[in-house]
PDB file of N, CA, C and O in Angstrom:
ATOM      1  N   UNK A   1       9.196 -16.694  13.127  1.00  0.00           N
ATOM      2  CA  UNK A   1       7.963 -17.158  12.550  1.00  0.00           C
ATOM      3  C   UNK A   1       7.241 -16.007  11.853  1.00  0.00           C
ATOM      4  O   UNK A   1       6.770 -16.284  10.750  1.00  0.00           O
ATOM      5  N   UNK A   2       7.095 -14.918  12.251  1.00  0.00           N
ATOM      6  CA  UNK A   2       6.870 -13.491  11.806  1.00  0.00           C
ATOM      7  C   UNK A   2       7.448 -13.397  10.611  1.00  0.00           C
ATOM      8  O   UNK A   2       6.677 -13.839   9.759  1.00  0.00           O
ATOM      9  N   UNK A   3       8.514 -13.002  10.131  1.00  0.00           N
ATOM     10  CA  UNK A   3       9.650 -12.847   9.585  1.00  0.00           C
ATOM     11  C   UNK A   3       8.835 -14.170   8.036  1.00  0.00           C
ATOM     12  O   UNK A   3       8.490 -13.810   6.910  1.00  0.00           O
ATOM     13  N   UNK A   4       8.778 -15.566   8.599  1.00  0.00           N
ATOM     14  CA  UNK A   4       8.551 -16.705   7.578  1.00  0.00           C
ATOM     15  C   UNK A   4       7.325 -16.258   6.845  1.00  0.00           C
ATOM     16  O   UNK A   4       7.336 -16.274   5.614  1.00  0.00           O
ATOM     17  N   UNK A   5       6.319 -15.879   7.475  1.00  0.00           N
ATOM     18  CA  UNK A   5       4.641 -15.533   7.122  1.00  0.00           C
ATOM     19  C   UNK A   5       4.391 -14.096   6.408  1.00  0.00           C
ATOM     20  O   UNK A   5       3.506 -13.674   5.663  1.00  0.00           O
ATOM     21  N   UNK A   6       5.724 -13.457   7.045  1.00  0.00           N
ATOM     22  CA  UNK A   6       5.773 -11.848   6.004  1.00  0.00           C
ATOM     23  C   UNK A   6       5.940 -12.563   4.288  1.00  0.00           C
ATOM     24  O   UNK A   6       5.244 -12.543   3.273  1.00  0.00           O
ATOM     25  N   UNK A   7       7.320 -13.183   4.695  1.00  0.00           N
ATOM     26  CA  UNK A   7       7.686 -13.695   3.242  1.00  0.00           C
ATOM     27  C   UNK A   7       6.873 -14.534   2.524  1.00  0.00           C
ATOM     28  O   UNK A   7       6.502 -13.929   1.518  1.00  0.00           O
ATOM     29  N   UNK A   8       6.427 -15.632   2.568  1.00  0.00           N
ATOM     30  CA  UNK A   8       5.365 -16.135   2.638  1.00  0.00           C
ATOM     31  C   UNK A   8       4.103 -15.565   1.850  1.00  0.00           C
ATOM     32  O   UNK A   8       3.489 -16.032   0.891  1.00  0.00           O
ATOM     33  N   UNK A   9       3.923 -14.358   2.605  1.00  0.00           N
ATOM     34  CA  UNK A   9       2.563 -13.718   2.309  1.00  0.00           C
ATOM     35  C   UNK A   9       2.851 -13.013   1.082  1.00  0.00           C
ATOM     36  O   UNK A   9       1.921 -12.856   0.290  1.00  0.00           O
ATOM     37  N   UNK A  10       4.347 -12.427   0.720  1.00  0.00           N
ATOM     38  CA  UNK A  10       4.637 -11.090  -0.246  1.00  0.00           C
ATOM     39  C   UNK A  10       4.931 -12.159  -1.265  1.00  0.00           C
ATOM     40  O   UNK A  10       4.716 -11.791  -2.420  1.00  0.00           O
ATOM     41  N   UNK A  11       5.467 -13.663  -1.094  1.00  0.00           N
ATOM     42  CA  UNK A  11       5.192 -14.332  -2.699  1.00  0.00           C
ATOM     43  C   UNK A  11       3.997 -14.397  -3.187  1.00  0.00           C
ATOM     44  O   UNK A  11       3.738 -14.219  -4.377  1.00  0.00           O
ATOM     45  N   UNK A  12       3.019 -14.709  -2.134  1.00  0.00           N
ATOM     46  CA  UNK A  12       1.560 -14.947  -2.942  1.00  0.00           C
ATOM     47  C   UNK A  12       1.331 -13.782  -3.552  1.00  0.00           C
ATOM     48  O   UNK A  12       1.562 -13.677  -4.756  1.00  0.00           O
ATOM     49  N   UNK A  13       0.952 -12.964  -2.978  1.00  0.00           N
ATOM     50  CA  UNK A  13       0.776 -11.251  -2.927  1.00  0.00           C
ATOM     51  C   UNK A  13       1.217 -10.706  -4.360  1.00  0.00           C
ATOM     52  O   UNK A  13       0.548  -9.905  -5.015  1.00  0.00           O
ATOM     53  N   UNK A  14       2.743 -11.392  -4.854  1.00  0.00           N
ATOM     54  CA  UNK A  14       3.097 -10.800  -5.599  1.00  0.00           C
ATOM     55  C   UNK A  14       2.656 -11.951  -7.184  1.00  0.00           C
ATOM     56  O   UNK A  14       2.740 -11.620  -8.367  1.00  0.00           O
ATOM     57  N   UNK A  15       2.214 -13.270  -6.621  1.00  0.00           N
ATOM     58  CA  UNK A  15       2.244 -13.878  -7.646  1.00  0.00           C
ATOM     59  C   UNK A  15       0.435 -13.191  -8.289  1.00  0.00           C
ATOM     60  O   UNK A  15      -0.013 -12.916  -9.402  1.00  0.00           O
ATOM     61  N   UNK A  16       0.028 -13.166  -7.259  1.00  0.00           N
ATOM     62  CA  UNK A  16      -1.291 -12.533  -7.495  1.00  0.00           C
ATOM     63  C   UNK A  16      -1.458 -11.139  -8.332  1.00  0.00           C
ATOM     64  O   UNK A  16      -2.289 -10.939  -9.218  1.00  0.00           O
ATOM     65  N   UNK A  17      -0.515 -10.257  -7.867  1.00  0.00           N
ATOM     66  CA  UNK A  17      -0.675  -8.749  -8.143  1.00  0.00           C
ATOM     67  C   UNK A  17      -1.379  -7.724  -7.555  1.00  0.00           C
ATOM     68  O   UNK A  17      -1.810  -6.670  -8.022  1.00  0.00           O
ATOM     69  N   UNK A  18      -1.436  -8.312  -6.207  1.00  0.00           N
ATOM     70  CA  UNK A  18      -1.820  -7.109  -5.192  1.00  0.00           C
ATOM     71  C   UNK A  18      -1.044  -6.680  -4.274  1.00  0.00           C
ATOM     72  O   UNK A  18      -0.005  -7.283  -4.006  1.00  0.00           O
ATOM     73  N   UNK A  19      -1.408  -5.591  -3.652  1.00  0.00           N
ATOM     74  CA  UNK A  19      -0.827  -4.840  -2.998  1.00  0.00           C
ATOM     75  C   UNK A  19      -0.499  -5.826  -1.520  1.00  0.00           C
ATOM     76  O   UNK A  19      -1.197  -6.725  -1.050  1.00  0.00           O
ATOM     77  N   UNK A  20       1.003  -5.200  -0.952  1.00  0.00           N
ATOM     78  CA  UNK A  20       1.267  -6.012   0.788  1.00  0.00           C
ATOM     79  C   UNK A  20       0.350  -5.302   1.341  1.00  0.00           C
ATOM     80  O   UNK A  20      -0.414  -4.421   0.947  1.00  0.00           O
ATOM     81  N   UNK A  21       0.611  -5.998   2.644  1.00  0.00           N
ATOM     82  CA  UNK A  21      -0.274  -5.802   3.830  1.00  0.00           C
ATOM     83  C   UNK A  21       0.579  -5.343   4.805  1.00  0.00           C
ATOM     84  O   UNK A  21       1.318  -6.026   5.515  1.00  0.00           O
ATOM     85  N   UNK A  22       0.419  -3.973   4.803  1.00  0.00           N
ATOM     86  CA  UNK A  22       0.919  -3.210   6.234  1.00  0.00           C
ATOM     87  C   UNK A  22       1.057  -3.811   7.186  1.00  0.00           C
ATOM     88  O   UNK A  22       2.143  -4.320   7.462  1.00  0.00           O
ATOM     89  N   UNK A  23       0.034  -3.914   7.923  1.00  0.00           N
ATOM     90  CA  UNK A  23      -0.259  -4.604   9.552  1.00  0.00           C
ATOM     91  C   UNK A  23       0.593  -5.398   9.919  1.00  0.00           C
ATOM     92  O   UNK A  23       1.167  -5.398  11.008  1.00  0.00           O
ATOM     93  N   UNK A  24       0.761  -6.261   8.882  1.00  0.00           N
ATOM     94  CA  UNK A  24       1.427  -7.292   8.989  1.00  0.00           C
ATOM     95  C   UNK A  24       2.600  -7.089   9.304  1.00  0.00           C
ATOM     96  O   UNK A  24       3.047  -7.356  10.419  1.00  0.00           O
ATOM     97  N   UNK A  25       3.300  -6.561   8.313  1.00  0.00           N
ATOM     98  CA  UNK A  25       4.805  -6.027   8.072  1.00  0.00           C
ATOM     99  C   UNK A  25       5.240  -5.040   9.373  1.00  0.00           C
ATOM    100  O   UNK A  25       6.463  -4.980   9.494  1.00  0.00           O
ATOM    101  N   UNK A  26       4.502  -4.274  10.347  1.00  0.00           N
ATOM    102  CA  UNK A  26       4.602  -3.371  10.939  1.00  0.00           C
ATOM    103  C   UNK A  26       4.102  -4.889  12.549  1.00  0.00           C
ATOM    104  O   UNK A  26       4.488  -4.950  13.716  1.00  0.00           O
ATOM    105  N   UNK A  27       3.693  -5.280  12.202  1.00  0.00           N
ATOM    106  CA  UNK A  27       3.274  -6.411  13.417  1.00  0.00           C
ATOM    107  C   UNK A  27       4.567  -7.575  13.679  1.00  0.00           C
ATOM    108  O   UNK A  27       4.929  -8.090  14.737  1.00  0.00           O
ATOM    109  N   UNK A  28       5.179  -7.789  12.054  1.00  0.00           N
ATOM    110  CA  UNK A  28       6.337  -8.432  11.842  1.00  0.00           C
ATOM    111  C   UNK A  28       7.550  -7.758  12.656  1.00  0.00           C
ATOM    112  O   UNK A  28       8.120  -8.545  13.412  1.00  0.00           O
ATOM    113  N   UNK A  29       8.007  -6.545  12.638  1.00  0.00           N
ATOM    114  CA  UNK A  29       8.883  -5.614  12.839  1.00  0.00           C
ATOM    115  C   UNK A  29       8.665  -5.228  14.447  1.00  0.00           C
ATOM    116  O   UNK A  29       9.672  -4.918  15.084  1.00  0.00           O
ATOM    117  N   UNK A  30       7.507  -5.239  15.043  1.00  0.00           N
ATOM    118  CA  UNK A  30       7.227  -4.977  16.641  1.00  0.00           C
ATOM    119  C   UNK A  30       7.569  -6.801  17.005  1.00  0.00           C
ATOM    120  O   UNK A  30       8.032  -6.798  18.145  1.00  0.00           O
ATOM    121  N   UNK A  31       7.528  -7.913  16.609  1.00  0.00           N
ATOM    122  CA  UNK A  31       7.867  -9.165  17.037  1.00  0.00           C
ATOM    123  C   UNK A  31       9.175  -8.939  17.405  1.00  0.00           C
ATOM    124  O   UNK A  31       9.582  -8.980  18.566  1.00  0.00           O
ATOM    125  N   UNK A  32       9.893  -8.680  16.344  1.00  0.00           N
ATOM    126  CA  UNK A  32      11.342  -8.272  15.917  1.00  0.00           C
ATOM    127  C   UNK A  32      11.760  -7.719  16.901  1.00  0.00           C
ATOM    128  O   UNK A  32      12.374  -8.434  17.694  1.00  0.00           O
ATOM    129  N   UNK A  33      11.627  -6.539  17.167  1.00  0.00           N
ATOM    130  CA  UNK A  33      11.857  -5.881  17.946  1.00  0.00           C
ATOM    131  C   UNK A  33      11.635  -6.125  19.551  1.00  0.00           C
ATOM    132  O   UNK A  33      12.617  -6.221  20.287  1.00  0.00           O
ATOM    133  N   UNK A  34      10.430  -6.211  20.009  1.00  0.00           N
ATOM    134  CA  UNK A  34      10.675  -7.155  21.103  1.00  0.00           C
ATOM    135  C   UNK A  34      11.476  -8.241  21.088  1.00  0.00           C
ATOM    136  O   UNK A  34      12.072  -8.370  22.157  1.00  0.00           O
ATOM    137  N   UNK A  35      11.733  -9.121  20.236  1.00  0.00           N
ATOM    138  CA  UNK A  35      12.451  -9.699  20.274  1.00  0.00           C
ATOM    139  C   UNK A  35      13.987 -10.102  20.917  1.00  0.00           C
ATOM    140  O   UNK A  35      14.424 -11.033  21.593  1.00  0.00           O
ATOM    141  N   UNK A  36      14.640  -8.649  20.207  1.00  0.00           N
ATOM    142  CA  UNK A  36      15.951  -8.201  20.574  1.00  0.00           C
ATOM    143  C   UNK A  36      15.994  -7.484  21.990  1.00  0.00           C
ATOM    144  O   UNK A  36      16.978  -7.061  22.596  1.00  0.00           O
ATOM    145  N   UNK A  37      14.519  -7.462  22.383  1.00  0.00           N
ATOM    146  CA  UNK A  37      15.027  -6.236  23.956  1.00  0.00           C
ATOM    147  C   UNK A  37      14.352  -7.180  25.038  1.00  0.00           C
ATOM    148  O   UNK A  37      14.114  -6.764  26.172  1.00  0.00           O
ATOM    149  N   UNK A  38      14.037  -8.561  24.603  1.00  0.00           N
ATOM    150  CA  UNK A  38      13.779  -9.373  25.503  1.00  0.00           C
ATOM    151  C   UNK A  38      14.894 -10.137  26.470  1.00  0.00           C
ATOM    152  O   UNK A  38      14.831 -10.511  27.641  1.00  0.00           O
ATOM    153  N   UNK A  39      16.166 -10.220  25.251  1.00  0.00           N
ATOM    154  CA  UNK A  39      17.646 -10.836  26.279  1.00  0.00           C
ATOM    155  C   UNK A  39      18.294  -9.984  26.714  1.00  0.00           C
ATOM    156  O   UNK A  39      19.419 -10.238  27.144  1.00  0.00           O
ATOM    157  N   UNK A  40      17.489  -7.986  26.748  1.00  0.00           N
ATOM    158  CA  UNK A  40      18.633  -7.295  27.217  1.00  0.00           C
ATOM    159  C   UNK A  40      18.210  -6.682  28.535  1.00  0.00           C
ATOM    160  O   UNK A  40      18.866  -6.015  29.336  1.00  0.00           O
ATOM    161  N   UNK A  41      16.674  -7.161  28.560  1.00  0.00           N
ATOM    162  CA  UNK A  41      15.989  -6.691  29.823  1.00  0.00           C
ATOM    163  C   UNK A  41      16.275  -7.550  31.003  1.00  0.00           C
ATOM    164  O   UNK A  41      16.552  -7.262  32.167  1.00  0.00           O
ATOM    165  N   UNK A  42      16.111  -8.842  30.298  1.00  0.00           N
ATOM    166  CA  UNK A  42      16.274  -9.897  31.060  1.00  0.00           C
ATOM    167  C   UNK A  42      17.688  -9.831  31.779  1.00  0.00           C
ATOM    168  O   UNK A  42      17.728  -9.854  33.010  1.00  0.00           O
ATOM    169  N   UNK A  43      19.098  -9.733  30.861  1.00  0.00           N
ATOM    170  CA  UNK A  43      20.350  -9.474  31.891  1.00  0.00           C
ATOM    171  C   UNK A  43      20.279  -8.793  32.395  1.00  0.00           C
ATOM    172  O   UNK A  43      20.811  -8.996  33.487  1.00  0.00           O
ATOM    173  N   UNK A  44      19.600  -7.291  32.231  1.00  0.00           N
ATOM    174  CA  UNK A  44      19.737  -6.126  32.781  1.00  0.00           C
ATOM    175  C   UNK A  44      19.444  -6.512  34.163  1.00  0.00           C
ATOM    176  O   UNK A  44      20.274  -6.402  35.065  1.00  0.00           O
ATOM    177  N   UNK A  45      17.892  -7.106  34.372  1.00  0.00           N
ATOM    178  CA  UNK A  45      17.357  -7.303  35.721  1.00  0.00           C
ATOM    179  C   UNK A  45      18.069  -8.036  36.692  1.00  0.00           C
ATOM    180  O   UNK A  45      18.283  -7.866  37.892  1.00  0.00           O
ATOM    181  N   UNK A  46      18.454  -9.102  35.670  1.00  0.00           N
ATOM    182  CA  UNK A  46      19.143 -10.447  36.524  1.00  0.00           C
ATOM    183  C   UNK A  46      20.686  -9.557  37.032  1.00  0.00           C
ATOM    184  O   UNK A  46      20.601  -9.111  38.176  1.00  0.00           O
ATOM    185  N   UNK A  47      21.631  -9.357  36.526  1.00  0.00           N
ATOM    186  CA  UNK A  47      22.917  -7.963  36.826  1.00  0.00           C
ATOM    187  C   UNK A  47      22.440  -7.553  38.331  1.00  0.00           C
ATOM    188  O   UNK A  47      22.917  -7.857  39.424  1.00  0.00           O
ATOM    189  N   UNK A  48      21.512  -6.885  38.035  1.00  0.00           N
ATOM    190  CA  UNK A  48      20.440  -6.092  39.439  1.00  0.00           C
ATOM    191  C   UNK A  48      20.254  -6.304  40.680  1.00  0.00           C
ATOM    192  O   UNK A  48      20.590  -5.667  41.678  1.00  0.00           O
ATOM    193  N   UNK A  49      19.437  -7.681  40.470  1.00  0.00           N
ATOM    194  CA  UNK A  49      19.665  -8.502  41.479  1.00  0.00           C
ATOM    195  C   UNK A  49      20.877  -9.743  41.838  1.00  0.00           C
ATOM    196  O   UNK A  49      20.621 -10.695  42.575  1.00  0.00           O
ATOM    197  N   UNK A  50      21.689  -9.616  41.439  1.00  0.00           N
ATOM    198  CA  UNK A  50      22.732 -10.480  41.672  1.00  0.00           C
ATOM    199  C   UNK A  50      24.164  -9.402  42.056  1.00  0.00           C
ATOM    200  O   UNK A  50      25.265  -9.789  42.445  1.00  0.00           O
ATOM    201  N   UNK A  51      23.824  -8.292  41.859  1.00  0.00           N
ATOM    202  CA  UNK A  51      25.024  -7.304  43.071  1.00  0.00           C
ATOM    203  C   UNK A  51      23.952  -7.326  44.414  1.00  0.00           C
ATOM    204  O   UNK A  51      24.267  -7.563  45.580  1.00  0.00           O
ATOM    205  N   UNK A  52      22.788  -7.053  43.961  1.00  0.00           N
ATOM    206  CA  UNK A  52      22.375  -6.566  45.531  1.00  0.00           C
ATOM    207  C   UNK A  52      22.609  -8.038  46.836  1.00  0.00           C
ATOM    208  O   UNK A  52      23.159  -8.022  47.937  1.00  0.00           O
ATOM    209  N   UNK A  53      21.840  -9.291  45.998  1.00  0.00           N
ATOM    210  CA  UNK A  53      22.498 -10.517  46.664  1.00  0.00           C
ATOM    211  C   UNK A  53      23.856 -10.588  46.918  1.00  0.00           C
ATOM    212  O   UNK A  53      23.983 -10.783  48.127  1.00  0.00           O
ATOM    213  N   UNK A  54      25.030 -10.519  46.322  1.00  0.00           N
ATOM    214  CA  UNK A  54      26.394 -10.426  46.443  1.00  0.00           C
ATOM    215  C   UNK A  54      26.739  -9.529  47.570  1.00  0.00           C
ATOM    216  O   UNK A  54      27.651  -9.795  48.353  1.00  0.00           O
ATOM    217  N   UNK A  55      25.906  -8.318  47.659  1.00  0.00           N
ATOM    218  CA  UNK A  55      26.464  -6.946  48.929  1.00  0.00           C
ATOM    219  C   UNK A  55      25.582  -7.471  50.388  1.00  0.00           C
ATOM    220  O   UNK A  55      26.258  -7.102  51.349  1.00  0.00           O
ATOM    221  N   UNK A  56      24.808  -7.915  50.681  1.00  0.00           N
ATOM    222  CA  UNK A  56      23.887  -8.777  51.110  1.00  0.00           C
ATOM    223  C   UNK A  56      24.552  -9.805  51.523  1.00  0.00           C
ATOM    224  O   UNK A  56      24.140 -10.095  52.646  1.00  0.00           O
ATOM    225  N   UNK A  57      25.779 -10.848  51.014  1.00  0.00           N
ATOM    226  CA  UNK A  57      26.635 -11.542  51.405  1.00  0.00           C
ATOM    227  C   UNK A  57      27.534 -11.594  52.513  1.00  0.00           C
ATOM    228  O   UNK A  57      27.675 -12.420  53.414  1.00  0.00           O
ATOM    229  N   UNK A  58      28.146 -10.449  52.221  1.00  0.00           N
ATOM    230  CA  UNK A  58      29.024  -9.591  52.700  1.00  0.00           C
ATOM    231  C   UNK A  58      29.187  -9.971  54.395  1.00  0.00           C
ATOM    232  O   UNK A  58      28.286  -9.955  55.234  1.00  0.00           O
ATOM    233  N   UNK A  59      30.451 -10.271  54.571  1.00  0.00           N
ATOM    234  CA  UNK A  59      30.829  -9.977  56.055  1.00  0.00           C
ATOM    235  C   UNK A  59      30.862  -8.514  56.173  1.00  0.00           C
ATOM    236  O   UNK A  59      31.398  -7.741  55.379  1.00  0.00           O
ATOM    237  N   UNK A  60      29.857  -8.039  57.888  1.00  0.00           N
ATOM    238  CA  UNK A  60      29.774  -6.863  58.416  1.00  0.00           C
ATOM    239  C   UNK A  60      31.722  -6.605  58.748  1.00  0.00           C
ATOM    240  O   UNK A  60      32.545  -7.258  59.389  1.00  0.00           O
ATOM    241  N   UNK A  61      31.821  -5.053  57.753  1.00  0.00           N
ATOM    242  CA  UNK A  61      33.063  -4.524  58.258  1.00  0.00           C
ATOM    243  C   UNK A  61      33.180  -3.763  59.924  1.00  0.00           C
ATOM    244  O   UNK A  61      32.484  -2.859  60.387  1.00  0.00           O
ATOM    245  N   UNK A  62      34.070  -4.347  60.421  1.00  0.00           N
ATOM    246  CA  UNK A  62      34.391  -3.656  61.699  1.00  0.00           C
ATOM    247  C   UNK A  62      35.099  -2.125  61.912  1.00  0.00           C
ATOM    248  O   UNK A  62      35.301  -1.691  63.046  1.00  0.00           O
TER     249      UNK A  62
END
């Protein structure tokens, strides 16, 4: 949605003849970016807790 409203904004922008808007573009790019480190945190954690449950399973060795 970021990404749609950048573009969006740089046709008007340009049909007009003014200058982009930083914020935006730099607000666009931090979406982005969280974006991509949201499904890697998420396995990371879940990985984490799903050995410690698995060892936790475990029949006590004699």
């Amino acid at each position: 949605m970021g990404a749609d409203l950048t573009h969006d904004d740089s046709i008007i922008v340009d049909e007009i003849g003014l200058g982009g808007d930083g914020v935006r573009t730099i607000m666009c790019l931090a979406v982005i970016a969280l974006s991509l480190l949201n499904p890697i945190i998420y396995y990371g954690i879940n990985n984490r807790k799903e050995k410690k449950i698995s060892t936790r399973c475990q029949a006590p060795s004699k």
